[in-house]
C-alpha positions as CSV (number, residue, x, y, z in Angstrom):
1,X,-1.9,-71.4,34.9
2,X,-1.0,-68.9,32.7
3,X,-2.1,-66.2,34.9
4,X,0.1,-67.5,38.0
5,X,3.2,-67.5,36.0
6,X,3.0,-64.2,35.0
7,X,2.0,-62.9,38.6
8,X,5.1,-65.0,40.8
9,X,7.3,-63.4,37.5
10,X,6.3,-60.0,38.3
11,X,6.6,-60.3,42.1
12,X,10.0,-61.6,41.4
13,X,11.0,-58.5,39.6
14,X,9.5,-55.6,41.9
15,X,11.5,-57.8,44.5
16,X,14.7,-57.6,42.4
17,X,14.2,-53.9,41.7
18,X,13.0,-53.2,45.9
19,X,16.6,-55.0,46.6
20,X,18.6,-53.0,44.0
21,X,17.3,-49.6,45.0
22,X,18.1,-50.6,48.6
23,X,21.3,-51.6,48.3
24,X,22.3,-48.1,45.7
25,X,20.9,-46.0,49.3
26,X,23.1,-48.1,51.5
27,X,26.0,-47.6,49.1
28,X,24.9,-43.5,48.9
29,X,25.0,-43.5,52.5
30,X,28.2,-44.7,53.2
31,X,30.2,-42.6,50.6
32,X,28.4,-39.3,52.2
33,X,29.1,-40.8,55.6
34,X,33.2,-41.3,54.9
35,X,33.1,-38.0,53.3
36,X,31.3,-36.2,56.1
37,X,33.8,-37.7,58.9
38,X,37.1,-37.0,56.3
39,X,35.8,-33.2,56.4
40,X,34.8,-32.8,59.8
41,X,37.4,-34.5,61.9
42,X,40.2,-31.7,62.2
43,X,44.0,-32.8,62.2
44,X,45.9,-33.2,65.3
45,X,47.9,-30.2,64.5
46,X,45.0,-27.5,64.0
47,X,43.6,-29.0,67.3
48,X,46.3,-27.7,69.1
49,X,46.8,-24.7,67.4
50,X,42.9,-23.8,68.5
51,X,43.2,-25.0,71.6
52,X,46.7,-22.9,72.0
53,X,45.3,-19.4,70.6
54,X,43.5,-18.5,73.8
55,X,46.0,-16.1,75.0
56,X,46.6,-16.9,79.1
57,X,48.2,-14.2,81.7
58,X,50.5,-14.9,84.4
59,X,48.7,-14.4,87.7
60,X,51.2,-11.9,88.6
61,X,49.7,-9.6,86.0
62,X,46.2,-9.8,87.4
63,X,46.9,-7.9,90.7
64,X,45.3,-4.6,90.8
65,X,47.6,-1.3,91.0
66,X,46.3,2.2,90.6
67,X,47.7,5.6,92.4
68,X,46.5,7.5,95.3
69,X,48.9,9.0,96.7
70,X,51.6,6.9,96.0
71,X,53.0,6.0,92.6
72,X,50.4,3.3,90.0
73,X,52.9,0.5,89.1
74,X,51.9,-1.6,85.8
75,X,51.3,-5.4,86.8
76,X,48.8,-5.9,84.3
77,X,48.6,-7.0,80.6
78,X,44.8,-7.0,80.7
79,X,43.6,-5.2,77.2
80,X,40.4,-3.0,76.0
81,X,37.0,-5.0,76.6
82,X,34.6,-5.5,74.4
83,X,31.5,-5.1,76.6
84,X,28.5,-4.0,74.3
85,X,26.3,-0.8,75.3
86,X,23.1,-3.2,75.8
87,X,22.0,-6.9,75.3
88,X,19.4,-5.1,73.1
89,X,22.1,-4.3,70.0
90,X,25.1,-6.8,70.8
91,X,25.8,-10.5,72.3
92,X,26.6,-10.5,75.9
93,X,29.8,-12.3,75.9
94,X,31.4,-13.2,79.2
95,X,34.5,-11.1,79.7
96,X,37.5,-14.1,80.9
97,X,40.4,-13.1,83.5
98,X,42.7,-13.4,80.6
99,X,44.9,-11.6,78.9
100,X,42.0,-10.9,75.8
101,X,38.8,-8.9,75.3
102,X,36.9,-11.7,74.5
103,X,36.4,-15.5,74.5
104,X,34.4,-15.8,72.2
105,X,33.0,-18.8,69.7
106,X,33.9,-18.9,66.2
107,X,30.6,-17.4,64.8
108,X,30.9,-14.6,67.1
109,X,34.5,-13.9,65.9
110,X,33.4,-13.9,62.3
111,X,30.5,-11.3,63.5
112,X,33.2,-9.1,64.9
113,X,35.3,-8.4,61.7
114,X,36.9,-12.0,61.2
115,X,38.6,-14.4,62.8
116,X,42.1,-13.6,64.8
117,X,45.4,-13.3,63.0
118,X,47.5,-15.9,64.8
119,X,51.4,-16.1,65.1
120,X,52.5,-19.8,66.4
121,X,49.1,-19.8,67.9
122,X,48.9,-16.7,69.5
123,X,47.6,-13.4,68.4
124,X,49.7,-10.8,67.0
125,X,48.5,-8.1,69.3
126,X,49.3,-10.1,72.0
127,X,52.6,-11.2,70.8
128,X,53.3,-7.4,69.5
129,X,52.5,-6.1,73.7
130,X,54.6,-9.1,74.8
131,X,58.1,-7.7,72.6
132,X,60.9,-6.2,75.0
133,X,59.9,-2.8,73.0
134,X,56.4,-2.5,74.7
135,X,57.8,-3.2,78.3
136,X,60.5,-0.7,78.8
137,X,61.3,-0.5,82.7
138,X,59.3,2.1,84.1
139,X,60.6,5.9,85.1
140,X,60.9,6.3,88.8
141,X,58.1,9.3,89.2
142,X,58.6,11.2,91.7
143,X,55.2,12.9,93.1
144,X,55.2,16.1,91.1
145,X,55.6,13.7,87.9
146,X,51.7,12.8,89.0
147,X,49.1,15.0,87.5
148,X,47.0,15.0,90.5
149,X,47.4,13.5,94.0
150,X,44.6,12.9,96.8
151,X,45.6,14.9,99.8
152,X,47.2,12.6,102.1
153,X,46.0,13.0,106.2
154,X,49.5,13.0,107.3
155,X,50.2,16.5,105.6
156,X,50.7,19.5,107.7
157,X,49.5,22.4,106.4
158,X,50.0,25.8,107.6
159,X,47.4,26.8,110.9
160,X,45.2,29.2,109.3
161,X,44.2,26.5,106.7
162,X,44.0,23.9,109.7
163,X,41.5,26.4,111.1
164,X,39.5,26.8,107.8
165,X,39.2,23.5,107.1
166,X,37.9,22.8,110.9
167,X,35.0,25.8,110.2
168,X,34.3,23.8,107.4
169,X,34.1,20.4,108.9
170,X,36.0,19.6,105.5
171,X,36.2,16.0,105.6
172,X,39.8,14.7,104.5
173,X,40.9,11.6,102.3
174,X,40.4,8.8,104.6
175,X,36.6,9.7,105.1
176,X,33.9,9.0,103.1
177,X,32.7,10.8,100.0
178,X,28.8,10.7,100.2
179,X,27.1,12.2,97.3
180,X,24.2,14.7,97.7
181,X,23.0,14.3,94.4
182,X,20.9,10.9,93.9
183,X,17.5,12.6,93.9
184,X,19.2,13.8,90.5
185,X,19.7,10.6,89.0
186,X,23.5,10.5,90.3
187,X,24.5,7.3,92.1
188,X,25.0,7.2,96.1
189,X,28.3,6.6,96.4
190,X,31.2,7.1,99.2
191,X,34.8,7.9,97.9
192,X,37.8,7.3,100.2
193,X,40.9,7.0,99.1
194,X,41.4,3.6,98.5
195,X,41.6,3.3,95.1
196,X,38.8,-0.1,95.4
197,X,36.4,3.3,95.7
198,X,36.7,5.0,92.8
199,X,35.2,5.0,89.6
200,X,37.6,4.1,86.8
201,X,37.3,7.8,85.1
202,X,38.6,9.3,88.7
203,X,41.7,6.1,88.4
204,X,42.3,7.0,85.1
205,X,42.7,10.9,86.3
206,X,44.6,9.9,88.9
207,X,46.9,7.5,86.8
208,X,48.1,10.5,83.9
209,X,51.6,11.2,84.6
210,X,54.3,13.3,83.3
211,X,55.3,10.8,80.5
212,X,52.4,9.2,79.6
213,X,48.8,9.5,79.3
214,X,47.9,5.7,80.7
215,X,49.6,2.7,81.0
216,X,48.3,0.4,78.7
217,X,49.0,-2.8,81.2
218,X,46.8,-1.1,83.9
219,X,43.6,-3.0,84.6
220,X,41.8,0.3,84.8
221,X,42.0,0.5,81.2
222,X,39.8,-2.4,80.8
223,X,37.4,-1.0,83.6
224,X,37.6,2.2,81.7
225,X,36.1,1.5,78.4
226,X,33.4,-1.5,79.7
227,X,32.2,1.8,81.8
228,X,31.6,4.3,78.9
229,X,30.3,1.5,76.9
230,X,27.8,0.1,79.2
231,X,27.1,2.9,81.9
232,X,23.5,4.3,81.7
233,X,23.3,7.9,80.4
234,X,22.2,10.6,82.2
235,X,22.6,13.9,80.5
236,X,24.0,15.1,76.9
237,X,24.3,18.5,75.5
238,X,26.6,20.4,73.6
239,X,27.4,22.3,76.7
240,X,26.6,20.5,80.5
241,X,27.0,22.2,83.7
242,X,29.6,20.1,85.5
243,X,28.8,18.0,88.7
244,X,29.0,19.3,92.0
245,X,31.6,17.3,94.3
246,X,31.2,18.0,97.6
247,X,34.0,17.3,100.3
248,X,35.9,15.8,97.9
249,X,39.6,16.5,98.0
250,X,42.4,16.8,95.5
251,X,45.8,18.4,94.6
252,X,45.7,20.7,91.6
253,X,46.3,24.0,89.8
254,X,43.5,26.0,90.1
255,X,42.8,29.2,87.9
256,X,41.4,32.2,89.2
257,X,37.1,32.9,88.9
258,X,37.0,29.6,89.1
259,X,35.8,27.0,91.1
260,X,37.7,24.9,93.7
261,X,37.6,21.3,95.0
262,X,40.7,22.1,97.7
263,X,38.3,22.6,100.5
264,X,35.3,20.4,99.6
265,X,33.6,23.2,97.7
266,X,31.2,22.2,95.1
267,X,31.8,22.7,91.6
268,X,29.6,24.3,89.3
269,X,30.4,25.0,85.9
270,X,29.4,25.2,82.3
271,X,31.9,23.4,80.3
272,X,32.0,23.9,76.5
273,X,32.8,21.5,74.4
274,X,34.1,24.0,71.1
275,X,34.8,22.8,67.7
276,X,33.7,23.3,64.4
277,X,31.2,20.2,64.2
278,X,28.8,18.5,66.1
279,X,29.9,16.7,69.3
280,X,28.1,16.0,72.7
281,X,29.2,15.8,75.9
282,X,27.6,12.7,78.0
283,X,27.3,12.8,81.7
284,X,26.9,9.5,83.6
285,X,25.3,8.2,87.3
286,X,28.7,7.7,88.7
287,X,29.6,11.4,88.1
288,X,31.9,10.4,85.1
289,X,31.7,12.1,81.5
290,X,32.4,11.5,78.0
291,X,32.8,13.0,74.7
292,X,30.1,11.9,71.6
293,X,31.1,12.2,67.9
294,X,28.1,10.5,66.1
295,X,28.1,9.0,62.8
296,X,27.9,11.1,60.0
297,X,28.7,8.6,57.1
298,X,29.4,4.9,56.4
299,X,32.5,3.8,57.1
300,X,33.6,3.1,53.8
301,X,33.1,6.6,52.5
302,X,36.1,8.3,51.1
303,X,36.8,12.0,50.9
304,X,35.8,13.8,48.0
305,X,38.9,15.0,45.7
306,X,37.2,18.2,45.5
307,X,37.2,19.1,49.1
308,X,39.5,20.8,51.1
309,X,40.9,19.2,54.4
310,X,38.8,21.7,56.5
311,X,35.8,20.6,54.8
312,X,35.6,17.6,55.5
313,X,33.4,15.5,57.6
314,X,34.4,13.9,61.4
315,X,34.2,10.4,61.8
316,X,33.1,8.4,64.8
317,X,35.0,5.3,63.7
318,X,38.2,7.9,63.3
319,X,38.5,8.6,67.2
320,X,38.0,4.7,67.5
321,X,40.6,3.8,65.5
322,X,42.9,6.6,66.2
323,X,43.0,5.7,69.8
324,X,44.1,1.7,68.8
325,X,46.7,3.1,66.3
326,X,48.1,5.1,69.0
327,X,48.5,2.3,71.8
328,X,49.9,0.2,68.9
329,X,52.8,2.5,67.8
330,X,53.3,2.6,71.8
331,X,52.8,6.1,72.3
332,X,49.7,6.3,74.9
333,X,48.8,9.6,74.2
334,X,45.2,9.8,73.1
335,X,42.5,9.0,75.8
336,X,40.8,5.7,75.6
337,X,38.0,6.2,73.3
338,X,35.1,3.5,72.6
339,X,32.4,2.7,70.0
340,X,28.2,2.6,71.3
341,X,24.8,2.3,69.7
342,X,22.8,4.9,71.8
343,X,18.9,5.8,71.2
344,X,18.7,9.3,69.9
345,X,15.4,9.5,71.5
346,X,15.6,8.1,75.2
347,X,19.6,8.4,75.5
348,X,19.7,12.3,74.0
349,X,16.4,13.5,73.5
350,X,14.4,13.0,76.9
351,X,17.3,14.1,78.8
352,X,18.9,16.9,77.8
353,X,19.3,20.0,79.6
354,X,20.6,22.2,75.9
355,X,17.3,23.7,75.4
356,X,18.8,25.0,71.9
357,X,19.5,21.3,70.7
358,X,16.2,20.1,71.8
359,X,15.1,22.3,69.6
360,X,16.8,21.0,66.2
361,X,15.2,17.7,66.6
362,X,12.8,16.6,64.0
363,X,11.8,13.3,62.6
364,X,12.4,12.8,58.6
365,X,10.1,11.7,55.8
366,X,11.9,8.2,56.4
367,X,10.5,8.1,60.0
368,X,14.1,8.5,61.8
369,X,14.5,10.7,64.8
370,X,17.4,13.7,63.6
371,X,18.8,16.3,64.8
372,X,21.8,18.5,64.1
373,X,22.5,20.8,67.0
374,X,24.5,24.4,67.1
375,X,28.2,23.8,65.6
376,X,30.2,25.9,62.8
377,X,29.9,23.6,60.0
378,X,27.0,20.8,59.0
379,X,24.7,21.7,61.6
380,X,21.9,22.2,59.8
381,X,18.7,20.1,58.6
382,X,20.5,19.8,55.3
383,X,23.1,18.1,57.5
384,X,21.3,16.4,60.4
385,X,22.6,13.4,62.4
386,X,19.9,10.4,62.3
387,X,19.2,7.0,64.8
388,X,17.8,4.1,62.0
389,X,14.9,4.8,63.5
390,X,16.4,5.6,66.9
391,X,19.5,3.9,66.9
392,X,22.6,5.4,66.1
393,X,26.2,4.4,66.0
394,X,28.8,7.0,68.4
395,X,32.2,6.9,69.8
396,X,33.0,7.9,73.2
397,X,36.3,9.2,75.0
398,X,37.1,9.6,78.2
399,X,36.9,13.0,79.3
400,X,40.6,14.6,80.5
401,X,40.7,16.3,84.0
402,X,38.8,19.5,84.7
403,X,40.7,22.4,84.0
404,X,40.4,23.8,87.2
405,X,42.5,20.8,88.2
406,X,44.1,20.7,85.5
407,X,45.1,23.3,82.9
408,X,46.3,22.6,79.9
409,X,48.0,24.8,77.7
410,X,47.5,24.7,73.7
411,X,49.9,24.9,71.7
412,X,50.2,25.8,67.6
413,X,51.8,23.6,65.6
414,X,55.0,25.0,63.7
415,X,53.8,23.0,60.8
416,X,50.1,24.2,60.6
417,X,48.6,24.5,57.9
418,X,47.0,27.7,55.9
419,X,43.6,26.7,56.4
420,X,43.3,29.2,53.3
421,X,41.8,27.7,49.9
422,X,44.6,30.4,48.0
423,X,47.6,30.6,50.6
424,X,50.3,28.8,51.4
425,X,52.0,27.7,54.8
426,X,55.5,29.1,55.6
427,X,56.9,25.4,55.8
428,X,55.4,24.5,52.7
429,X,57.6,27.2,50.8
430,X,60.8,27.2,52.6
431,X,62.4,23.7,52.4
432,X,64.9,24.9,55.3
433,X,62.1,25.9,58.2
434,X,62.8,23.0,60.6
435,X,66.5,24.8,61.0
436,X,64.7,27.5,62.2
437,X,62.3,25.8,64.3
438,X,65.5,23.4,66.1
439,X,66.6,26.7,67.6
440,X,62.7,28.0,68.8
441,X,61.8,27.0,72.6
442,X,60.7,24.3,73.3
443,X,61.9,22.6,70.5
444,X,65.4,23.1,71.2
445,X,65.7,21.3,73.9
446,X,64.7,17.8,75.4
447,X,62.1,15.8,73.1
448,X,59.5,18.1,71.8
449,X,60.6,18.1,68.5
450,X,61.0,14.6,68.3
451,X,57.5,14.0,70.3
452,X,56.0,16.5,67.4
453,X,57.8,14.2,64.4
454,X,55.9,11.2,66.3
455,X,52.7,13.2,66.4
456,X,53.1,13.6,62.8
457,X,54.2,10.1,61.8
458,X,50.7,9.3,63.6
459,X,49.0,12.1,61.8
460,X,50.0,10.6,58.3
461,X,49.5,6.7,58.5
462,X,45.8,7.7,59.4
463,X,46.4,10.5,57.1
464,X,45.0,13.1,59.4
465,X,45.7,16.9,58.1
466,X,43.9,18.6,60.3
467,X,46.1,19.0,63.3
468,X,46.2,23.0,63.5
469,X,47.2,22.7,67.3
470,X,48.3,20.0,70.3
471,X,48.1,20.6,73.8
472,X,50.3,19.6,77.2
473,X,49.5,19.9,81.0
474,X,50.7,23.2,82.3
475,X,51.8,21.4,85.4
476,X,54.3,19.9,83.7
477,X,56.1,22.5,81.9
478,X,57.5,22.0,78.7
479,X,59.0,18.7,79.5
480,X,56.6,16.2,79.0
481,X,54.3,14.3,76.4
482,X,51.9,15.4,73.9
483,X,48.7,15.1,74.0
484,X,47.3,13.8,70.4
485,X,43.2,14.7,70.5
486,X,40.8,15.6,68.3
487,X,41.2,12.6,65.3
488,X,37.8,12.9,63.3
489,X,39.4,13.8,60.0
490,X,41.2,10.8,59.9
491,X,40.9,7.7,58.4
492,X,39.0,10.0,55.4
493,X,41.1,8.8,52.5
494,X,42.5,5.3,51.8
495,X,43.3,5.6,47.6
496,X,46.0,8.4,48.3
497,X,48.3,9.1,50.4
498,X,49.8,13.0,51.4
499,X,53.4,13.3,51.8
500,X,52.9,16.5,53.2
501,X,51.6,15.4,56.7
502,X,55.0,13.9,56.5
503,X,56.9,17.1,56.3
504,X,58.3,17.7,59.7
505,X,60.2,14.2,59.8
506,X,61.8,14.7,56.2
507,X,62.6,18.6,56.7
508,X,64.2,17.8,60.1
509,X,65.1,13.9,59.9
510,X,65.2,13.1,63.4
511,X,63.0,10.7,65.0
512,X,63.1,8.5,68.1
513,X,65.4,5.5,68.2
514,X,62.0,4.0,70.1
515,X,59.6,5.3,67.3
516,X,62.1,4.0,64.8
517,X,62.4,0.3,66.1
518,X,58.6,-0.2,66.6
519,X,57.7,1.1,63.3
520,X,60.3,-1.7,61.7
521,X,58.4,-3.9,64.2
522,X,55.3,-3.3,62.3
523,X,56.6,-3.8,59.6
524,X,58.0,-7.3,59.5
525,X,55.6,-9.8,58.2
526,X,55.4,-11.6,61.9
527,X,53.0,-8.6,63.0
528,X,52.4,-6.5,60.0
529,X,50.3,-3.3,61.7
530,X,47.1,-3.9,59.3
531,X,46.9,-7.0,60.8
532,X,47.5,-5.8,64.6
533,X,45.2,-2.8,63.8
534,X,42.8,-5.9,62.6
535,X,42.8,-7.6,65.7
536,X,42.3,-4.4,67.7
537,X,39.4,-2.8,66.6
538,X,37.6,-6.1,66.5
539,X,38.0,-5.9,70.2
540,X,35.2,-2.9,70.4
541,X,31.5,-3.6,70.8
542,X,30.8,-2.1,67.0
543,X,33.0,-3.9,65.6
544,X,29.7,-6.5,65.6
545,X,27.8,-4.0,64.0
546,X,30.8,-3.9,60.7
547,X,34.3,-3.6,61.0
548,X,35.5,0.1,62.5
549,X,38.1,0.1,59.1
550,X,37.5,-1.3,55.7
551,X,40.4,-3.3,54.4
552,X,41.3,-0.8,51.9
553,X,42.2,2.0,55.2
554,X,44.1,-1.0,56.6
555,X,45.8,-1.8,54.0
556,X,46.7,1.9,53.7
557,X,48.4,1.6,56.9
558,X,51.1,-1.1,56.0
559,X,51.9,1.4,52.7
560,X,52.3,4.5,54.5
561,X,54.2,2.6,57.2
562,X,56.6,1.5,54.2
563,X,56.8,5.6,53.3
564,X,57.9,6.4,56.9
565,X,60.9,3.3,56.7
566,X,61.6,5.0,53.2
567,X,61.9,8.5,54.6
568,X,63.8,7.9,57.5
569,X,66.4,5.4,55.7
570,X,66.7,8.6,53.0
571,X,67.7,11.0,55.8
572,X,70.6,8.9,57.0
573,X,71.8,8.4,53.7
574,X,72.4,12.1,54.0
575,X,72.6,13.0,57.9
576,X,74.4,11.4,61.0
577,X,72.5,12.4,63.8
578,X,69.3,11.6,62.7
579,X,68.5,9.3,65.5
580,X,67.8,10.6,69.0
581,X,68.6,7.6,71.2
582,X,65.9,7.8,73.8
583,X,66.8,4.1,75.2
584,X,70.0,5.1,76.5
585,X,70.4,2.9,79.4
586,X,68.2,-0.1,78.3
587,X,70.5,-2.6,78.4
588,X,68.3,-5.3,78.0
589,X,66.3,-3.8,75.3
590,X,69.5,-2.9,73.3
591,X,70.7,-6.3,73.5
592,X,67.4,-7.6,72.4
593,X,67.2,-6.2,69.2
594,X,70.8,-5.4,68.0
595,X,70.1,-8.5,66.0
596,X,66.9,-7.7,64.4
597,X,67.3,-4.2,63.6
598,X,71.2,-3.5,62.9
């Protein structure tokens, strides 16, 4: 009796302790359940700012314009892709008919350098291209403001030339454009001159015009970089023969000795690429080309004190970001350059034509494939370039129109420096030298001297001292833009900044009234330009890889920015004509931001 007592007590226990540890898990469950939905159900306001930050583009702006023979008109506000190289190295995201480079999930976003700075929902790029500022009315160009035209059937020329071009059975621009050359490796393709036919390096020739470089709301631009990041390579070198074009026609300055396209004569010539470091020139299937600058250190890296400015490394992730800072300030001037993991091996290697550079190739006691090609400075196996094994990280710009077509002339800066380790530039010893440059040609008259002070206001928020020379097109004369190239220095020191880069704005004080209103642009806290600058380079296809600046270079940016503001308000303390009003005439924009700015 005993026994069944003490067996029902025990079963009543267990029972009582089975019913206590199930109601303590229903209890657990609920409070994680109430904390879980509290967390994850987002407020009615964030809702609608995520829905509200994917940035959406009139129709109007989607229509296609480019330039044959007739003027390009900007309809556009389409910006830079982000198309990767291959599916191999980056996430395939699908490119939306929007105004934004991608659409892409949160995760992705963070992978890309971090998620968008918004204003009121919107993007601060977006916002920035959107300001009165950024949409000036356009010149009315007139056709010798146009680099190059395609000849036009309706044009007369003289009978001797008719008869030449009948011998020649020269075809004209509304015929085809077959190539000869796909047993090379070169796509077939037929030209005409609807613009639908060209590649987007011949739109982007065809597009330069006297004031500006590109214009940053043409679709083209787009087309441009998603073609030299994702085109297949088809020769590199340091020095390439260029393609032959055959029957293809096109107005432009040709030099004598060498050769023409004006009566469907093919081209071939060895174009060297120069410099004092190593840098290949890419040639593609659809008869485009491109400039390579590999990487030569991690992006973080900062200049050695100890070195001189001429002895200092390039950067790939320089030319990137020095072609973003440029289309930010507004200035257009640098060709459209974009970031690429290439295979050393398959992509340079097995297909070059420089039998010298195939010869510098070697693989190290790490097992990456090197190589350091023929240049003045680091080209050597003490200094090689390596893929990790074969993969390497380049940038890429947009080659400029053949010289044939379109010379250039160079011209050297008034404020270059010594280059001497010992010596000292004339500017940097007499504090009065920009009087006597206001009264040298060309910089006493039109906007050269101004275009040079915006040149080096570029030059010294990327703190970029190696800009010896800058170049125009000949065609133009001497009224006309700069052209701002060759940025690998930049971007090399982010703890310091050097006033002298600034020298030509404080010696002279004259700057822009257009340079002058976006720089206070970038400066409010609404768009801050380390925050636009942010938002931009996360837009190209390394960007996945690690972000093209490290937040100490941007945050450089907004300082030196601060230092330009500072050195301009100091020269109208002290001079009155300090300001060259180069919105004379823009009503709309002068009534715009009288408010902001005055």
């Amino acid at each position: 009796m005993m026994r069944q007592n003490l067996v029902r007590s025990t079963r009543s226990i267990y029972l009582c302790l089975a019913c206590l540890s199930l109601a303590l898990h229903l209890l657990l469950a609920f409070f994680c359940f109430s904390v879980l939905q509290t967390a994850c159900v987002p407020s009615s306001s964030s809702s609608s700012s995520s829905s509200s930050s994917i940035p959406r583009t009139d129709r109007r702006q989607r229509q296609s314009i480019s330039h044959s023979s007739s003027s390009p008109a900007a309809s556009s506000s389409r910006k830079l892709p982000t198309i990767p190289q291959n599916e191999e190295h980056h996430k395939l995201l699908n490119q939306k008919e929007k105004d934004s480079f991608w659409d892409a999930t949160e995760g992705e976003k963070k992978q890309i350098g971090g998620l968008i700075q918004k204003v009121k929902g919107r993007s601060k790029l977006e916002v920035l291209f959107k300001h009165p500022l950024y949409n000036l009315p356009p010149q009315v160009l007139q056709d010798d403001d146009w680099l190059l035209r395609l000849k036009a059937t309706t044009e007369q020329t003289s009978e001797k030339d008719s008869e030449e071009e009948g011998k020649d059975d020269s075809i004209d621009a509304d015929s085809d454009w077959q190539s000869a050359s796909e047993e090379e490796g070169y796509e077939k393709v037929a030209w005409t001159k609807e613009v639908e036919t060209h590649p987007p390096w011949l739109r982007f020739h065809l597009g330069i015009s006297r004031w500006e470089l590109y214009d940053r709301k043409d679709p083209n631009l787009a087309q441009l970089t998603h073609y030299l990041a994702r085109q297949r390579v088809l020769g590199a070198g340091e020095q390439m023969g260029q393609v032959g074009i055959t029957g293809w026609r096109m107005e432009g300055k040709t030099e004598p000795g060498k050769a023409s396209t004006e009566r469907g004569e093919t081209v071939e010539e060895v174009q060297k690429t120069g410099g004092t470091q190593l840098k290949l020139l890419m040639s593609f299937p659809n008869y485009g080309q491109a400039l390579l600058k590999p990487m030569r250190q991690s992006r973080d890296a900062e200049t050695d004190v100890n070195l001189f400015y001429f002895s200092d490394f390039e950067r790939h992730n320089a030319e990137i970001a020095a072609f973003h800072l440029d289309r930010a300030l507004g200035f257009n001037r640098i060709p459209p350059v974009v970031g690429r993991l290439i295979n050393v091996t398959s992509e340079i290697r097995e297909i070059t034509t420089d039998h010298r550079m195939s010869r510098t190739f070697f693989t190290s006691p790490a097992g990456n494939v090197c190589f350091y090609g023929q240049c003045e400075y680091y080209c050597s196996t003490e200094h090689p370039v390596c893929g990790q094994p074969h993969v390497l990280e380049v940038s890429l710009a947009a080659m400029l129109p053949d010289l044939s077509l379109a010379p250039r002339r160079s011209w050297r800066s008034p404020w270059r420096r010594s280059y001497s380790r010992t010596k000292l530039a004339k500017w940097e010893k007499d504090s009065a030298y920009c009087d006597t440059v206001k009264h040298t040609p060309p910089y006493n008259h039109g906007t050269r001297l101004v275009d040079l002070i915006d040149m080096a206001i570029l030059d010294f928020l990327m703190s970029n001292m190696d800009r010896h020379h800058y170049e125009t097109f000949e065609k133009f004369g001497n009224e006309t833009f700069l052209l701002h190239l060759d940025n690998g220095r930049a971007f090399g020191r982010h703890s310091q900044d050097e006033p002298s880069i600034l020298v030509p704005l404080t010696q002279c004080c004259r700057i822009s009234r257009s340079t002058l209103l976006r720089l206070r642009l970038l400066s409010l806290p609404g768009f801050r330009l380390s925050d636009v600058m942010r938002e931009s380079l996360g837009q190209d296809p390394l960007a996945g890889v690690a972000p093209l600046l490290s937040e100490a270079n941007l945050s450089a940016l907004d300082r030196r920015l601060a230092s330009v503001l500072q050195a301009v308000q100091s020269c109208q303390e002290h001079h009155t004509d300090v300001i060259y009003n180069d919105l004379e005439g823009y009503d709309m924009i002068n009534s715009t931001i009288t408010d902001i700015f005055v």
